[in-house]
C-alpha positions, 0 to 999 in steps of 0.5 A: 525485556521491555514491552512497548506499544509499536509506533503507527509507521512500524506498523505498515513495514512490509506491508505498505508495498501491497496496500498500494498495489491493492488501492490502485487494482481500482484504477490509476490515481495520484498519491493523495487519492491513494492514500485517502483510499487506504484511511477511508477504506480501513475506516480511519486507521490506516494514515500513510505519511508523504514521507513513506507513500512516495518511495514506496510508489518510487520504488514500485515504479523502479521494479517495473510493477507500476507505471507512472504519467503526469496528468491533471488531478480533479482542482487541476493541479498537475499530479502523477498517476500511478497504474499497475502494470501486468508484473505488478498484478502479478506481484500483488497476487504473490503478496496477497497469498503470502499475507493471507497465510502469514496473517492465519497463521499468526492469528492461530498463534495469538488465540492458541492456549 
């Protein structure tokens, strides 16, 4: 068995899809502004790379739980906003819960003895 520290995008697989709807809960934003919400809100550890952040808004988009509309970003640059749509709010809290107790029950599994 060989024992190796996970790499930093294997960390959010899975999980990337509900940090986003999470972000934008705070309104519609660009793809830059969300990823800087999720580093500065998880207080520099979370760093979501272009080359995940926008399939993941794509693929969110395709299943109806965001929408999406081209507008102007604050150095008025053209810039796609993404919002949550009803589906998506609905999503989100399915996720939130299953996260919540697949996190509890891992972390009983991590400090058992």
């Amino acid at each position: 068995m060989t024992i190796r520290t996970p790499r930093r995008d294997e960390l959010l697989k899975g999980t990337l899809d509900l940090l986003v709807l999470k972000a934008l809960t705070r309104g519609a934003m660009h793809g830059y502004d969300i990823a800087e919400h999720l580093r500065a809100t998880s207080a520099d550890v979370l760093h979501v790379e272009e080359g995940a952040l926008y399939p993941a808004l794509h693929r969110l988009e395709v299943r109806g739980l965001l929408a999406a509309e081209w507008g102007l970003s604050d150095n008025n640059r053209r810039a796609k906003f993404y919002r949550l749509t009803a589906a998506g709010r609905k999503q989100l809290t399915t996720e939130a819960e299953y996260w919540s107790r697949m996190s509890t029950a891992i972390g009983r599994v991590l400090t058992a003895t």
